[in-house]
C-alpha positions as CSV (number, residue, x, y, z in Angstrom):
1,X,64.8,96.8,101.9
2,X,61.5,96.8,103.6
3,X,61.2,92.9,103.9
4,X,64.6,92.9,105.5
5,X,63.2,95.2,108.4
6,X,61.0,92.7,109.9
7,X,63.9,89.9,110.2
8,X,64.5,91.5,113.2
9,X,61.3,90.2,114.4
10,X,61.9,87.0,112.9
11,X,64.7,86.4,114.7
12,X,63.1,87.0,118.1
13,X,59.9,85.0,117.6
14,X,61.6,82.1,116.2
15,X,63.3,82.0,119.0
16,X,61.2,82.2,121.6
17,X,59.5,85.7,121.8
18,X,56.3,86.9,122.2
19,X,54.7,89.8,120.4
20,X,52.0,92.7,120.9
21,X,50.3,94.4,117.7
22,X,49.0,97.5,118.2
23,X,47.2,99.4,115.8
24,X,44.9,103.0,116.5
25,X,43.0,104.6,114.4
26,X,43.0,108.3,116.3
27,X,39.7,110.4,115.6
28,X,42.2,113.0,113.6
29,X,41.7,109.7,111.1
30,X,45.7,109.1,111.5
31,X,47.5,105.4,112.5
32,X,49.6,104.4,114.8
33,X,51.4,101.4,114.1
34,X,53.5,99.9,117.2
35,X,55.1,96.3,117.9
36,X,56.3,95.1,121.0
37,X,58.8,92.5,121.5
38,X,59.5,90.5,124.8
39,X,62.0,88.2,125.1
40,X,61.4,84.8,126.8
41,X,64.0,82.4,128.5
42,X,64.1,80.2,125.3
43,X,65.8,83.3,123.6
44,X,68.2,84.0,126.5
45,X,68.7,80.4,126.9
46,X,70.3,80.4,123.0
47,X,73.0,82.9,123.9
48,X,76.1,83.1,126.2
49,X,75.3,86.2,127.4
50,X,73.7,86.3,131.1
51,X,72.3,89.9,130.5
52,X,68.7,90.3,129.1
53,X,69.4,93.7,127.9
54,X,72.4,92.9,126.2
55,X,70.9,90.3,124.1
56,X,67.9,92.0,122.7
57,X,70.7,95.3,122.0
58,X,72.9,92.9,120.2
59,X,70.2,91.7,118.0
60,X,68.8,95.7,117.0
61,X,72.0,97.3,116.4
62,X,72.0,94.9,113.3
63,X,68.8,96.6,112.0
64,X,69.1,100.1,113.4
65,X,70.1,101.5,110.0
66,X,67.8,100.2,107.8
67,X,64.7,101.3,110.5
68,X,65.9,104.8,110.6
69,X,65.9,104.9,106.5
70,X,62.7,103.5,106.8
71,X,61.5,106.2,109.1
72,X,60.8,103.6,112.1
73,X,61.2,105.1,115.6
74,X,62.9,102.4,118.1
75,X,63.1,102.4,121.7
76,X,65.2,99.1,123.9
77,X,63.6,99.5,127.3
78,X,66.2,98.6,130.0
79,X,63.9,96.4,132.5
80,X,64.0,93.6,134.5
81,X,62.4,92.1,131.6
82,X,63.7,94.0,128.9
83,X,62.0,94.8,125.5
84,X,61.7,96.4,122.1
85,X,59.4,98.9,120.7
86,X,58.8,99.6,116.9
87,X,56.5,102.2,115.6
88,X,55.0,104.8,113.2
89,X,52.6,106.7,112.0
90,X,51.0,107.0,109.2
91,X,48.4,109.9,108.0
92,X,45.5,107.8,107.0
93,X,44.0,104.2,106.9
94,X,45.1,103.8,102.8
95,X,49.0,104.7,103.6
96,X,48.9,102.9,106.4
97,X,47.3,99.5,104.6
98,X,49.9,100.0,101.6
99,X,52.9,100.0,103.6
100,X,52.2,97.4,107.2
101,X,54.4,94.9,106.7
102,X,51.9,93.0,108.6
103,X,49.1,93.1,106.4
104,X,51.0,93.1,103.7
105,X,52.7,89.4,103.9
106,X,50.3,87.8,105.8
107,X,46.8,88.7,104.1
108,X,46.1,87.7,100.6
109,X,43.5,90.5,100.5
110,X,42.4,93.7,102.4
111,X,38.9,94.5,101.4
112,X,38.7,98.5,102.4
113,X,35.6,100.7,101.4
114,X,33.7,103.6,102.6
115,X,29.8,103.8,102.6
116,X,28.5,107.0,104.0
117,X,30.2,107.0,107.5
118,X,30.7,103.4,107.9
119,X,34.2,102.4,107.3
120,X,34.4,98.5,106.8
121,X,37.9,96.6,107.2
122,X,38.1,93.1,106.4
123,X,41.1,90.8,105.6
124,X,40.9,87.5,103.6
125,X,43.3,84.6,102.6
126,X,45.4,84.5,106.1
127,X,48.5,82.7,105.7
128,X,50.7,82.6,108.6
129,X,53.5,79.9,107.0
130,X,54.3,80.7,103.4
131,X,57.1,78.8,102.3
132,X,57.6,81.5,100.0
133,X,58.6,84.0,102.1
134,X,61.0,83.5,104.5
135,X,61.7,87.2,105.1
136,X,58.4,88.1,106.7
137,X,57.2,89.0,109.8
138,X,57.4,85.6,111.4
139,X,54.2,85.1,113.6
140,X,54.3,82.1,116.9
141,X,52.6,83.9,119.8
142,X,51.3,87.7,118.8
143,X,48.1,89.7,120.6
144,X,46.6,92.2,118.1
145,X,44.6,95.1,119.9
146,X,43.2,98.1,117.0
147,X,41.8,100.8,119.2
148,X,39.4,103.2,117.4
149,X,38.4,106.7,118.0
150,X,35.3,105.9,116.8
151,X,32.4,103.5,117.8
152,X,32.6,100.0,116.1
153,X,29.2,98.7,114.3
154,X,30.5,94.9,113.7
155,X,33.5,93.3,114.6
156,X,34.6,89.5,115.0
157,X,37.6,90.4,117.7
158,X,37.0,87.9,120.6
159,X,38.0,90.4,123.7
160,X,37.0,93.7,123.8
161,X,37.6,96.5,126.7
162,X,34.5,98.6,126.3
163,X,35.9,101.4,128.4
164,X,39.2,102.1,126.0
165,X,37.2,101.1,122.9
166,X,40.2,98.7,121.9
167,X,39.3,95.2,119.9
168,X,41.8,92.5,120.7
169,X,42.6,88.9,119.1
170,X,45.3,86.5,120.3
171,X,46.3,83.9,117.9
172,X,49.1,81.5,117.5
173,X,50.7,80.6,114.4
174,X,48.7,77.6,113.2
175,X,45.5,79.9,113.4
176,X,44.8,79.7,109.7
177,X,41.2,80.7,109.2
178,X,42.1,83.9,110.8
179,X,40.7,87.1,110.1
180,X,39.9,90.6,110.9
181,X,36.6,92.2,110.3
182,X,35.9,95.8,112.1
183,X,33.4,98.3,110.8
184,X,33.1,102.0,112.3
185,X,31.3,104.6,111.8
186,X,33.3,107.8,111.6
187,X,30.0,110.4,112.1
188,X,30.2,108.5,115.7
189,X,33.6,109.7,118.0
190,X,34.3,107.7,120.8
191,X,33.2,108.9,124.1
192,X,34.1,107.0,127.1
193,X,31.8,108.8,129.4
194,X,28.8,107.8,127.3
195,X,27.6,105.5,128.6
196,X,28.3,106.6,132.3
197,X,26.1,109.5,131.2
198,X,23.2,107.3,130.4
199,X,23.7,105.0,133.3
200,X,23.5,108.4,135.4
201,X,20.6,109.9,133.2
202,X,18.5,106.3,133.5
203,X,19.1,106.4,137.5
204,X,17.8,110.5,138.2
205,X,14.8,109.5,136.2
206,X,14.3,106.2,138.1
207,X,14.9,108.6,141.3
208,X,12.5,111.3,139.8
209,X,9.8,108.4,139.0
210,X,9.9,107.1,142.6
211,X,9.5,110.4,144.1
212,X,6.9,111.5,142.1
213,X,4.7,108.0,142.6
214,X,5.6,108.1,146.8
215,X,4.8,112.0,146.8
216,X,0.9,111.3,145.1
217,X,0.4,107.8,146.9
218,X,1.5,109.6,150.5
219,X,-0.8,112.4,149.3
220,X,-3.7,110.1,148.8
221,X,-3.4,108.5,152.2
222,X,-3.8,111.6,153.6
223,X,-7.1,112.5,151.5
């Protein structure tokens, strides 16, 4: 029942959608798992109806049921360019590895392990066109972002927004040496203003210095 959620998802990006990944790891050490689907004019082009919204409603209400018995929350976002939201949560990193559908189909391996505070995530084997099953998570155009309440020792991500501590990688489906590597160390929350702080600190003792060198040299001049 599970594979058959993400057909939904198939449908959409085999016809012409694109896809956002979003995956946080909160400092409460809980995940939140949420997809985001847009729909692009080769989708809309591929129906009769004229309405956006009506062609991204006709194609949830087929899988409304089965999200809801799969505890999946759902939102259709009535825009100008309309889109779909799936999510949930899950209460740690091992439920939530065990049941992404995500993961799941397109990794051959997730290595996961602990020492001391340093939590270290890697995938291997990516596979993103399996003949062998047709039911997954379809992947053409998708932009992965993890944010972490925590600060990240290694990653390979390619963009990263320092500010929001969230790791991105955008990859099309014939990316097949793909793979996600982020290490964090949980003794270490994430603090946005960190670095402001030592920016701040670094400039009242450059100030301090300054005064302190003009104050003697001024008072030497006068000796």
């Amino acid at each position: 029942m599970k594979k058959n959620i993400f057909l939904l998802l198939i449908l959409f990006l085999l016809t012409g959608c694109t896809c956002n990944y979003n995956v946080s790891v909160n400092k409460d050490l809980t995940i939140d798992e949420e997809i985001t689907i847009y729909g692009t004019s080769k989708l809309y082009s591929a129906y009769y109806k004229t309405n956006k919204v009506d062609v991204l409603k006709e194609n949830l209400d087929h899988y409304v049921e089965e999200l809801k018995e799969n505890n999946y929350e759902y939102s259709l976002y009535e825009e100008d360019n309309p889109y779909i939201v799936i999510k949930k949560k899950y209460q740690n990193m091992e439920e939530y590895l065990n049941n992404s559908k995500f993961f799941n189909d397109y990794f051959d391996e997730i290595s996961y392990n602990k020492d001391g505070n340093i939590v270290k995530l890697e995938t291997v084997g990516f596979n993103p066109n399996e003949e062998d099953n047709p039911d997954r998570f379809y992947v053409e155009n998708a932009l992965i972002n993890v944010k972490l309440g925590y600060e990240v020792v290694d990653t390979n991500m390619e963009l990263i927004d320092e500010q929001k501590n969230i790791y991105s990688y955008h990859f099309q489906e014939n990316d097949e040496d793909f793979k996600i590597l982020i290490n964090y160390d949980l003794s270490k929350k994430f603090n946005p203003h960190k670095k402001n702080m030592l920016y701040i600190i670094i400039a009242v003792l450059v100030i301090i210095v300054t005064w302190v060198t003009l104050f003697f040299v001024n008072r030497k001049k006068k000796i």
